[in-house]
Backbone bond lengths (Angstrom), bond angles and torsions (degrees), N, CA, C in turn:
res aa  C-N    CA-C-N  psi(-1)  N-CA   C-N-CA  omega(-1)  CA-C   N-CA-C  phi
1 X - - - 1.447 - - 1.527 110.57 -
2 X 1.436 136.06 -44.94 1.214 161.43 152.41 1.677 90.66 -15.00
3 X 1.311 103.66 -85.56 1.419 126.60 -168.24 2.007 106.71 -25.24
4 X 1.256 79.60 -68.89 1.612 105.50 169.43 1.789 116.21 -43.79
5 X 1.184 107.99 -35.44 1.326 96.52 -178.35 1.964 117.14 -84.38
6 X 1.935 90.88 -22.83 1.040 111.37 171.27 1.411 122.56 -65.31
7 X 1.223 112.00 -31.92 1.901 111.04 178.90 1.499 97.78 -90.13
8 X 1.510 130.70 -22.44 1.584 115.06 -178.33 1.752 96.52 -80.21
9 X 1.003 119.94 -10.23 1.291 84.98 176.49 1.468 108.04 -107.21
10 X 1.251 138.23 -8.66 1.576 139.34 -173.60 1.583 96.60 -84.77
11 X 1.353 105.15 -37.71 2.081 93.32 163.88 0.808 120.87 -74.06
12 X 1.320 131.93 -28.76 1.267 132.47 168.46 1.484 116.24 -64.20
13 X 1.238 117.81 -29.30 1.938 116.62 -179.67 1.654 90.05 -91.69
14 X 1.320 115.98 -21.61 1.747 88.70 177.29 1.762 120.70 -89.14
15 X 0.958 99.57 15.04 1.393 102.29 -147.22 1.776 80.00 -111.34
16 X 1.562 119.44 -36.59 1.547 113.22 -164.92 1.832 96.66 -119.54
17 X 1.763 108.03 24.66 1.345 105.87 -168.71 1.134 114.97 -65.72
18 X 1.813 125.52 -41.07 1.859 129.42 -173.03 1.150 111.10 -97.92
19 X 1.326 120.57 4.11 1.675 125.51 -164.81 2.184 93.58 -99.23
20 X 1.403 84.77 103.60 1.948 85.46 156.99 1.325 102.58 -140.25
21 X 1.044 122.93 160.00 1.659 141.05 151.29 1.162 107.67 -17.52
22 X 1.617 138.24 -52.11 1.380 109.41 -155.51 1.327 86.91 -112.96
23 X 0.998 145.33 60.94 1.895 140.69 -153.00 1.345 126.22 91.25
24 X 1.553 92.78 -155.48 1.823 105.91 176.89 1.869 93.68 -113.35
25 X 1.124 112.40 142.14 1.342 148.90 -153.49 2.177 88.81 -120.20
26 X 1.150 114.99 155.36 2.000 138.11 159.98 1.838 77.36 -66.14
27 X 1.570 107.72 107.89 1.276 112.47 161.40 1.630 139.69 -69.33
28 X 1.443 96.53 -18.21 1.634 103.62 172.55 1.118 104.57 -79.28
29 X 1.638 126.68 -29.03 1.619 118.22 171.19 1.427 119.29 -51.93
30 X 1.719 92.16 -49.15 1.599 103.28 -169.42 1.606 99.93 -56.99
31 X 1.299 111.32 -39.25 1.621 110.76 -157.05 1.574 96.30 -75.61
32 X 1.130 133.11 -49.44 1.067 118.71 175.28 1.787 137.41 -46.84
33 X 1.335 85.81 -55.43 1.678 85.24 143.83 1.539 153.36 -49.03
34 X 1.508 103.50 -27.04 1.495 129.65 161.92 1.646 97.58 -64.10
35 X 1.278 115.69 -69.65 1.408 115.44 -150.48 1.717 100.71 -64.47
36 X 1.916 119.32 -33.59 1.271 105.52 -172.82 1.595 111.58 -78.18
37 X 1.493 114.50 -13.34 1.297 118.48 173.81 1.409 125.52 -64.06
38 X 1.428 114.43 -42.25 1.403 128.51 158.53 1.771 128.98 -64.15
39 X 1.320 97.42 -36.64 1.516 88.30 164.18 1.379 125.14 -75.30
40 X 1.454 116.57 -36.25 1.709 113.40 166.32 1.792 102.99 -60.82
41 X 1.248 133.62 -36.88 1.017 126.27 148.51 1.466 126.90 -27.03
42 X 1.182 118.07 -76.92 1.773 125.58 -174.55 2.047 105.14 -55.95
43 X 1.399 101.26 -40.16 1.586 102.01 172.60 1.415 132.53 -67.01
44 X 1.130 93.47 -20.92 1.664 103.22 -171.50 1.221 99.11 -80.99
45 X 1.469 123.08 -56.38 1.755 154.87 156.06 2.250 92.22 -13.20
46 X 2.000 98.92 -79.30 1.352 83.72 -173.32 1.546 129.83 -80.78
47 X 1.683 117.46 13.54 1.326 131.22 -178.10 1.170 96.80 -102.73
48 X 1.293 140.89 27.55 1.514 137.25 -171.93 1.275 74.06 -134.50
49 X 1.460 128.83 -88.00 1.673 129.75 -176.33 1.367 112.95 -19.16
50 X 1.387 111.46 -38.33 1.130 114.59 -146.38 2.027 103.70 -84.77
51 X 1.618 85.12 -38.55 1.528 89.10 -174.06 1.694 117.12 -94.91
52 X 1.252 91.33 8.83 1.826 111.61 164.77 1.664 106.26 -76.30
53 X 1.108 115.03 -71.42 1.594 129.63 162.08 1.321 104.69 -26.61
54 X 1.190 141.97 -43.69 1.414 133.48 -147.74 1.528 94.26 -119.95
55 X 1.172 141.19 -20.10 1.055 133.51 140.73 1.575 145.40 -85.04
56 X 1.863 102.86 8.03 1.450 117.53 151.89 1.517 105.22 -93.41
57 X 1.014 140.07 -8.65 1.228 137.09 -159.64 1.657 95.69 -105.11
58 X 1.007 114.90 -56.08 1.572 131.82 158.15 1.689 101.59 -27.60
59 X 1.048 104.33 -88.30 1.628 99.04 -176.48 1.598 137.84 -53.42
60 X 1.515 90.36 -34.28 1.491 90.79 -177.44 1.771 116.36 -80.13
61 X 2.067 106.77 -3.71 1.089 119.73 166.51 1.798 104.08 -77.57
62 X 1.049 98.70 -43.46 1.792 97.84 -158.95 2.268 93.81 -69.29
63 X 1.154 105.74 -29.10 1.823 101.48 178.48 1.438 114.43 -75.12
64 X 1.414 93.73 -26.98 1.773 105.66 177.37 1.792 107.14 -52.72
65 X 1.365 99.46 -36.38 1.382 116.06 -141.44 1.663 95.64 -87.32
66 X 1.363 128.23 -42.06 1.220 143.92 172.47 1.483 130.31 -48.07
């Protein structure tokens, strides 16, 4: 599954790598930047999930408990 998230996003930075607003841009720069933009993307995404979970789990322990 990993893998998978890994090739949608490296096609995805190659695919929008020379394309900017004011021209074409050194595309492995651009692309690199795509791909680190999207992974702080996907983390933030499962550290939000993540700390949702742990604070439903949290509560519905602490009401259990009452």
């Amino acid at each position: 599954m990993g893998w998978i998230v890994v090739a949608v996003v490296f096609a995805t930075a190659l695919l929008h790598a020379g394309a900017t607003d004011t021209g074409w841009r050194f595309a492995p720069l651009r692309a690199t930047g795509l791909v680190a933009t999207w992974i702080f993307r996907i983390v933030v995404a499962v550290a939000g999930v993540a700390v949702a979970l742990i604070i439903g789990v949290a509560a519905g322990a602490f009401r259990s408990n009452m």
